[in-house]
The first five atom37 places (N, CA, C, CB, O) and aatype in JSON, in Angstrom:
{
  "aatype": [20, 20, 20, 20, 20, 20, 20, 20, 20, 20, 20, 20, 20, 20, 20, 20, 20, 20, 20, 20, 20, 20, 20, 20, 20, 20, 20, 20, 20, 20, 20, 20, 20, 20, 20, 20, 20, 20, 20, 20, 20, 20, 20, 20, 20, 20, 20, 20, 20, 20, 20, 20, 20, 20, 20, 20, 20, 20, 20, 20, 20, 20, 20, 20, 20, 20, 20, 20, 20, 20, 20, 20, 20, 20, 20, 20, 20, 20, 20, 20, 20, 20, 20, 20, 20, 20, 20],
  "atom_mask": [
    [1, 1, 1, 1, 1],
    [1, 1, 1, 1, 1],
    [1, 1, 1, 1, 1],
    [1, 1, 1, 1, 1],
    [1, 1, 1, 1, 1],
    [1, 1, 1, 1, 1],
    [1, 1, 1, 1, 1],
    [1, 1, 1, 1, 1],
    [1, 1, 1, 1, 1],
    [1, 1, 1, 1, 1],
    [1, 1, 1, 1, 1],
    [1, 1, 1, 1, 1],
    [1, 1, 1, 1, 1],
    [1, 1, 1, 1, 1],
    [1, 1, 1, 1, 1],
    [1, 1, 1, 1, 1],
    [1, 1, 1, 1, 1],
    [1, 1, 1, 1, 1],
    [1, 1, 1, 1, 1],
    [1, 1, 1, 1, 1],
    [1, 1, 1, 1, 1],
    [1, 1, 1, 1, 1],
    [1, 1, 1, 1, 1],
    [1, 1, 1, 1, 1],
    [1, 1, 1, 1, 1],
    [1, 1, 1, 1, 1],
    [1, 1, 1, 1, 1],
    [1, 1, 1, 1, 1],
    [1, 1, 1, 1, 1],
    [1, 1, 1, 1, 1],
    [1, 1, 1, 1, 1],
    [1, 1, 1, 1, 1],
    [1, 1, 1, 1, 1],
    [1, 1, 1, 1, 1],
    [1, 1, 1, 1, 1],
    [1, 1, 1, 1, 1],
    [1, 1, 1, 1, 1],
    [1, 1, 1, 1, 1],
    [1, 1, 1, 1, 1],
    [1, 1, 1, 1, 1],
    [1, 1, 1, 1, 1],
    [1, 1, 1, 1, 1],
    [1, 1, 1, 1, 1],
    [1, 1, 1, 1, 1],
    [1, 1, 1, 1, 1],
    [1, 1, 1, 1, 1],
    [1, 1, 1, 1, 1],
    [1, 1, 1, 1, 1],
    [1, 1, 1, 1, 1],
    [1, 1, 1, 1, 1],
    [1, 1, 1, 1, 1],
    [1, 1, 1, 1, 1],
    [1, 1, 1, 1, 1],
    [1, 1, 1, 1, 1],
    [1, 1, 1, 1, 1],
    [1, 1, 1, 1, 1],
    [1, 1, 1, 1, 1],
    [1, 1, 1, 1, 1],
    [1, 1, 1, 1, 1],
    [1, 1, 1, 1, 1],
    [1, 1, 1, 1, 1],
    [1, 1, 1, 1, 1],
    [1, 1, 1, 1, 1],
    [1, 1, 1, 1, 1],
    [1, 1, 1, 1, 1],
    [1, 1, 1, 1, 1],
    [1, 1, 1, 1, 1],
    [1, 1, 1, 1, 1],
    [1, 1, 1, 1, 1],
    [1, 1, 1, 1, 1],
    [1, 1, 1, 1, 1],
    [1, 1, 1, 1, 1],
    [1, 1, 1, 1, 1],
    [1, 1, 1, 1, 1],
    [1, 1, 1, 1, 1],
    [1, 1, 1, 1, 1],
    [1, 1, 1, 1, 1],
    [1, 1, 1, 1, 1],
    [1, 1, 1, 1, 1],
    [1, 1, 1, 1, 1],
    [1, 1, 1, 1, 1],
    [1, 1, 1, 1, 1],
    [1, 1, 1, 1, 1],
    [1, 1, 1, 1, 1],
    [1, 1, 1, 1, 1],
    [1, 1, 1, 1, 1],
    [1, 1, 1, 1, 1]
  ],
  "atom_positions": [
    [[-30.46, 53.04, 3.78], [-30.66, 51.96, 4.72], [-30.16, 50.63, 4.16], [-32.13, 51.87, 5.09], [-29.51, 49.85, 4.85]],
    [[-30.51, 50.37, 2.83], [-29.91, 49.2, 2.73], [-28.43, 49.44, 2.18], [-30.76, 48.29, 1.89], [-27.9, 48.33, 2.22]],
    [[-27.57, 50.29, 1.71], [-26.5, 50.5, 1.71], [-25.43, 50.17, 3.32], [-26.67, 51.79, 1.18], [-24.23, 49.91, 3.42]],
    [[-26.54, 50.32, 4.39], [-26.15, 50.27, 5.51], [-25.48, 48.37, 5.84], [-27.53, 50.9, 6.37], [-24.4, 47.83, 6.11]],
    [[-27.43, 47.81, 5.53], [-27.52, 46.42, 5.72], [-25.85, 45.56, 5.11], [-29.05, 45.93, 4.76], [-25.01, 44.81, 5.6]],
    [[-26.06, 46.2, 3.86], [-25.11, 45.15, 3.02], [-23.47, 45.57, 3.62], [-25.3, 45.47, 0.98], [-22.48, 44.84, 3.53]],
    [[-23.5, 46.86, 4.21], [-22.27, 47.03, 4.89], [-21.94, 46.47, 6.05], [-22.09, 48.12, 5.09], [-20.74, 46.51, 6.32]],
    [[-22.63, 45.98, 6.77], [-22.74, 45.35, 8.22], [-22.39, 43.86, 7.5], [-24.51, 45.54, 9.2], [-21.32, 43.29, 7.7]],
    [[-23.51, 43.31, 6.6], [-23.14, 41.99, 6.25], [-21.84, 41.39, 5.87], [-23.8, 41.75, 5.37], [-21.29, 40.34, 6.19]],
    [[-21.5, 42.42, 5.05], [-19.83, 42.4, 4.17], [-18.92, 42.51, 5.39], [-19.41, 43.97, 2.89], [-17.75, 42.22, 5.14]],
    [[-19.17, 42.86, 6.64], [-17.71, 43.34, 7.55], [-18.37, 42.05, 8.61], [-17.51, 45.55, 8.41], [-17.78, 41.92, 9.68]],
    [[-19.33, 41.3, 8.4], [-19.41, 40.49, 9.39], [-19.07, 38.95, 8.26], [-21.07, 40.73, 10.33], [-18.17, 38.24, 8.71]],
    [[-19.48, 38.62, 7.41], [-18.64, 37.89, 6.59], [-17.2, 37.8, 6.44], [-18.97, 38.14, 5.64], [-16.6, 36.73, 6.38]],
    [[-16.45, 39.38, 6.36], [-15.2, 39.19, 6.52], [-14.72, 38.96, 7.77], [-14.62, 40.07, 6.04], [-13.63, 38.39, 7.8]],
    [[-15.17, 39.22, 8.73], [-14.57, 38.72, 9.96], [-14.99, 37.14, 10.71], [-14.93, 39.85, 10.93], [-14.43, 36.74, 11.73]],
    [[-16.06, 36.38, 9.98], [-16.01, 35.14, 9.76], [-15.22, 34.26, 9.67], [-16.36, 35.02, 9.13], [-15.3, 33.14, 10.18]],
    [[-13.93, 34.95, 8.64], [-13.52, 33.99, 7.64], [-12.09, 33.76, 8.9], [-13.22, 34.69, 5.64], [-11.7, 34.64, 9.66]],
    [[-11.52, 32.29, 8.8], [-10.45, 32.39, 9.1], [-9.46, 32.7, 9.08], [-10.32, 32.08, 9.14], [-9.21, 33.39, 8.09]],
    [[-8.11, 32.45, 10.18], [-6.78, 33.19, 9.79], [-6.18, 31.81, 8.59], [-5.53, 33.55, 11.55], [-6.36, 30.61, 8.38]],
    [[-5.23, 33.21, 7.93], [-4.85, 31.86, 6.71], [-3.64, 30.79, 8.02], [-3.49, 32.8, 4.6], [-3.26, 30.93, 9.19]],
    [[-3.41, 29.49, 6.58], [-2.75, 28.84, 7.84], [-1.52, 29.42, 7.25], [-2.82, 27.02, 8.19], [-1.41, 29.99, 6.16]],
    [[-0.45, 29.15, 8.31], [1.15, 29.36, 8.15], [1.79, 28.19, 7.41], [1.93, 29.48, 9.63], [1.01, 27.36, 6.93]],
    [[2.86, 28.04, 7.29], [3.81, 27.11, 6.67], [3.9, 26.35, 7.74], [5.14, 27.62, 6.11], [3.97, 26.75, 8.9]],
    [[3.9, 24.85, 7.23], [3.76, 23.89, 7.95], [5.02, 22.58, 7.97], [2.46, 23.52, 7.54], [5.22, 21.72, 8.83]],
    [[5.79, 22.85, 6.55], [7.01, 21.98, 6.74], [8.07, 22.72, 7.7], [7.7, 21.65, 5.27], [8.31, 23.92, 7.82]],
    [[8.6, 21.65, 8.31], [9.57, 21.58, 8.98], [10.98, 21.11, 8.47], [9.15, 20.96, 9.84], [11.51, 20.02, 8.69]],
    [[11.47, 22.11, 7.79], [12.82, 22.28, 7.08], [14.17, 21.08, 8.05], [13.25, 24.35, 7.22], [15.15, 20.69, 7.42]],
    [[14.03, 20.79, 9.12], [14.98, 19.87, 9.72], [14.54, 18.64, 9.34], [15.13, 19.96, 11.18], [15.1, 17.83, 10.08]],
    [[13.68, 17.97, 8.42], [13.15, 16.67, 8.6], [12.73, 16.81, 6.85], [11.76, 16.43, 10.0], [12.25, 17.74, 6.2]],
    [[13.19, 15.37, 6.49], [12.82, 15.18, 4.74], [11.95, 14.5, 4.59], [13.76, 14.58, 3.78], [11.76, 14.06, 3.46]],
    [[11.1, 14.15, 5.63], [9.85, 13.36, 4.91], [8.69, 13.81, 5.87], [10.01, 11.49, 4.83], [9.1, 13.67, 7.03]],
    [[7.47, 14.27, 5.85], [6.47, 15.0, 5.84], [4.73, 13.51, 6.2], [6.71, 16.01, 4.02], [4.59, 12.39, 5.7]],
    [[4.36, 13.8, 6.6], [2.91, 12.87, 6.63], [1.63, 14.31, 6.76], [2.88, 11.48, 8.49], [1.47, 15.25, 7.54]],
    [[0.88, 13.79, 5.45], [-0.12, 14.35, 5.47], [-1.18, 13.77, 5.84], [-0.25, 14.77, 4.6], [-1.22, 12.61, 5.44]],
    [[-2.22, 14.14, 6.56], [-3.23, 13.76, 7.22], [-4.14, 14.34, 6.54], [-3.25, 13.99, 8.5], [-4.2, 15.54, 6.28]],
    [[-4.98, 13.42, 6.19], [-6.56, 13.92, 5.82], [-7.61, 13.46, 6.61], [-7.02, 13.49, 4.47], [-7.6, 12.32, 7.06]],
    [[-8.66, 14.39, 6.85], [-9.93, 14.08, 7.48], [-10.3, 15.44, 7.89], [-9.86, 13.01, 8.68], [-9.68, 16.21, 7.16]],
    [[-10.97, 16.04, 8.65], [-11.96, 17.18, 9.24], [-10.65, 18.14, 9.32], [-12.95, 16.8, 10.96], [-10.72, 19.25, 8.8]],
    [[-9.37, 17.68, 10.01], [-8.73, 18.5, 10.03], [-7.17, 18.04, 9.33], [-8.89, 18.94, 11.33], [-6.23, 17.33, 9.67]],
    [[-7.43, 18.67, 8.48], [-6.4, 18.37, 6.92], [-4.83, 19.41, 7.67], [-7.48, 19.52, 4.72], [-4.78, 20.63, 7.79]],
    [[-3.77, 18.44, 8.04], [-2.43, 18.67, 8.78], [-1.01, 18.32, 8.19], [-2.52, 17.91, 9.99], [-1.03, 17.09, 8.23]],
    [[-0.36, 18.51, 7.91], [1.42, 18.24, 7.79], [1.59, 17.56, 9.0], [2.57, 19.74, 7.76], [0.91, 17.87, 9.98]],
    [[2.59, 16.49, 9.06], [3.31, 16.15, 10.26], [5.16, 15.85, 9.89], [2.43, 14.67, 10.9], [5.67, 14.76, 9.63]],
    [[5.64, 16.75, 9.94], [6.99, 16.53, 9.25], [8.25, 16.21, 10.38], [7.35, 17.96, 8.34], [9.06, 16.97, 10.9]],
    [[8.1, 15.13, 10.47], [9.04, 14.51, 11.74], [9.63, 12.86, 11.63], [8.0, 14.55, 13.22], [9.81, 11.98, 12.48]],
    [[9.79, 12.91, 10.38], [10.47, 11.91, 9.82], [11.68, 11.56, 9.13], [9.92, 11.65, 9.31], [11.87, 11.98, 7.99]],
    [[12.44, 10.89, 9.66], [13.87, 10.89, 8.95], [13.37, 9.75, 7.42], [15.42, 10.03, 10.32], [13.88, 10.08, 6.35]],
    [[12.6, 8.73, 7.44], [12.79, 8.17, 6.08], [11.5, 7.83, 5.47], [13.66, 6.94, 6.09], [10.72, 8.13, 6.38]],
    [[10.62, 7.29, 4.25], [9.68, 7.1, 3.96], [9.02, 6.0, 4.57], [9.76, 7.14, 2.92], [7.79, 5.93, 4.63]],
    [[9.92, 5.01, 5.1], [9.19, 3.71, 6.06], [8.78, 4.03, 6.87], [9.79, 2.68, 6.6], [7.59, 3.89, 7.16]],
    [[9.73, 4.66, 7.65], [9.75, 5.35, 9.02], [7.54, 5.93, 8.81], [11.51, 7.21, 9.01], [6.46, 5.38, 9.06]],
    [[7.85, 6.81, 8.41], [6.69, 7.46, 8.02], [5.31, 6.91, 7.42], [7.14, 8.22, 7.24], [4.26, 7.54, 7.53]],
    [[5.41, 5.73, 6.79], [4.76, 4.86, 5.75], [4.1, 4.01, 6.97], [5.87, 3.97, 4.51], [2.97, 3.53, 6.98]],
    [[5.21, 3.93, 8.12], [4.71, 3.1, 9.08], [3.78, 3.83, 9.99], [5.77, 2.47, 9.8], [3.08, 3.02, 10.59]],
    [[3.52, 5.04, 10.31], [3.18, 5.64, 10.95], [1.66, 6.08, 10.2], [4.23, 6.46, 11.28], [0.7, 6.44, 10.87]],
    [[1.65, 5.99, 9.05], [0.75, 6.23, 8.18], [-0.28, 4.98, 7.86], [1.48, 6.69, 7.07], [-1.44, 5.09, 7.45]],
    [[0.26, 4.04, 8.08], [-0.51, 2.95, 7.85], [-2.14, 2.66, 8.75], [0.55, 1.86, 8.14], [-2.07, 2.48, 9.97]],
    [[-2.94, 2.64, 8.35], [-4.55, 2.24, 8.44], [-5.04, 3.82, 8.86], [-5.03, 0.79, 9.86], [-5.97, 3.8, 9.66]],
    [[-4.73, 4.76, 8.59], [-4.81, 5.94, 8.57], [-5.33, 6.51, 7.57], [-3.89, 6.35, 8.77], [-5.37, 5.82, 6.55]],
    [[-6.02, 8.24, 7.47], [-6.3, 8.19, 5.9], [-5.28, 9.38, 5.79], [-8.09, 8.46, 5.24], [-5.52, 10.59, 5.75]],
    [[-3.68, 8.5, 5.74], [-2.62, 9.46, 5.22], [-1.78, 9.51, 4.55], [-2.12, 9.83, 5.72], [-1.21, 8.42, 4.62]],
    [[-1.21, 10.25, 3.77], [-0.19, 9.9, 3.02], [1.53, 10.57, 3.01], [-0.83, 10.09, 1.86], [1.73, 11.73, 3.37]],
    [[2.32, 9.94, 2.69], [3.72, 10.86, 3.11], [4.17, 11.41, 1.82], [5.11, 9.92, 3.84], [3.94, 10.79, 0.78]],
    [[4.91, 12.76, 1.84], [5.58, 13.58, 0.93], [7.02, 13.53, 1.13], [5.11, 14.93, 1.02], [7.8, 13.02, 1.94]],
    [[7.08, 14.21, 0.14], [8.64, 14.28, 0.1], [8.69, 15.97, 0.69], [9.45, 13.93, -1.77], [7.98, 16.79, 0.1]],
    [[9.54, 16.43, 1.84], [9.57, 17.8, 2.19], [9.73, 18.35, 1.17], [10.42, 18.24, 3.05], [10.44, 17.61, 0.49]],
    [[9.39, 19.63, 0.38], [10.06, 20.62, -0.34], [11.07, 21.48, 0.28], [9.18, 21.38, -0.84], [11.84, 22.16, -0.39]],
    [[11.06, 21.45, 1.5], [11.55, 23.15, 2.53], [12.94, 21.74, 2.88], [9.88, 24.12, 4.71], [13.8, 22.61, 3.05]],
    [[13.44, 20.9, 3.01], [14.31, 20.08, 3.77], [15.52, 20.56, 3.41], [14.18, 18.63, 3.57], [15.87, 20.46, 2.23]],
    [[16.33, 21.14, 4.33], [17.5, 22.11, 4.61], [18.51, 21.88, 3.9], [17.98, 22.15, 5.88], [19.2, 22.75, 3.36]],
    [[18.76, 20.2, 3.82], [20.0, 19.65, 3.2], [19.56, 19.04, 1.93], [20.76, 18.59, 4.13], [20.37, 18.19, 1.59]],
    [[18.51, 19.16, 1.04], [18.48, 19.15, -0.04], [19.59, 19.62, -1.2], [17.55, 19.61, -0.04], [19.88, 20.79, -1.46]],
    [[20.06, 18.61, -1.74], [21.77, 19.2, -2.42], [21.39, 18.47, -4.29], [23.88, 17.91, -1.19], [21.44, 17.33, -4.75]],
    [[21.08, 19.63, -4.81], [21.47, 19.09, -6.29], [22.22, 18.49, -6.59], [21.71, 19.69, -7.06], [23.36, 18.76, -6.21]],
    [[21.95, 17.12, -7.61], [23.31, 16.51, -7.85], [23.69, 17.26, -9.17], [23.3, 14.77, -7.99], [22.88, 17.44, -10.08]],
    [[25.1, 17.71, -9.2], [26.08, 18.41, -10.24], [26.34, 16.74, -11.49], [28.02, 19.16, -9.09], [26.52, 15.56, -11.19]],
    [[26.25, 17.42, -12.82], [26.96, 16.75, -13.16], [26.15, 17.1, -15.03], [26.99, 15.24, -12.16], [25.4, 18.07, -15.1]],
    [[26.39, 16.33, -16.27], [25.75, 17.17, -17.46], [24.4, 16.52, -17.0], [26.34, 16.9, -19.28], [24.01, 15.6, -16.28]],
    [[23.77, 17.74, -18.03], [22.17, 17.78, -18.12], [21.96, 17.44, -19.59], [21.44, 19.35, -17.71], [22.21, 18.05, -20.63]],
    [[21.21, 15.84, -19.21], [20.8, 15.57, -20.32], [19.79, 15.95, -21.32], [20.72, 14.78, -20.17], [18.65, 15.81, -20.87]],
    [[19.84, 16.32, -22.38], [18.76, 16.69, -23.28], [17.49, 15.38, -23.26], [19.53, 16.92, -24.9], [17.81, 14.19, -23.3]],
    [[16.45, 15.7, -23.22], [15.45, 14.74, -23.89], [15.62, 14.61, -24.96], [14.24, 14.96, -23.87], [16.32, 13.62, -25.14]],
    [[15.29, 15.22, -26.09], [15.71, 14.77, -27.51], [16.97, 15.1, -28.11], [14.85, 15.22, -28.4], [17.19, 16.29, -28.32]],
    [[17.89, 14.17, -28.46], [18.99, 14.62, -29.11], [19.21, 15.69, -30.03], [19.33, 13.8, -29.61], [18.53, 15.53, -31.05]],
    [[19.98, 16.81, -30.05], [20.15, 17.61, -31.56], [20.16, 16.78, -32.94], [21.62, 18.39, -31.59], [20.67, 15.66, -32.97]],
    [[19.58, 17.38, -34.08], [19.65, 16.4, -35.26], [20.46, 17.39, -35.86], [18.24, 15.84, -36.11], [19.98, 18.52, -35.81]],
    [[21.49, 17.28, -36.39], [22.37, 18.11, -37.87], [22.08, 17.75, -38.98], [23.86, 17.95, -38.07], [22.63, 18.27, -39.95]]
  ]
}
């Protein structure tokens, strides 16, 4: 019987729990606004950090830099060492 209880509890706990969330950047847009409060959101619909900074202002939010932004292009060129080789 109580093997029973704790089985009912465990499958009603797991079906409690929410769906996970999905990915939320939006790969066409390089700058991102995060929203904090009750419901913690991405808003990625910004072409620049003002743009966004402005939109963010007296808010409790802050802007990112996209990670996912499509046209993200390494710049080529040498890679500097932090510490020089010593011979």
């Amino acid at each position: 019987m109580r093997n029973l209880v704790l089985a009912i509890l465990a499958i009603g706990a797991a079906s409690i729990a929410g769906p996970a969330a999905a990915q939320t950047y939006d790969p066409d847009y390089p700058v991102c606004l995060h929203v904090y409060g009750p419901a913690t959101y991405y808003e990625c619909r910004y072409t620049s950090l003002a743009q966004c900074n402005a939109s963010a202002s007296g808010r409790g939010a802050q802007c990112v830099i996209s990670p996912y932004f499509a046209s993200v292009q390494v710049p080529a060129g040498p890679h500097y060492r932090r510490h020089p080789r010593v011979y």
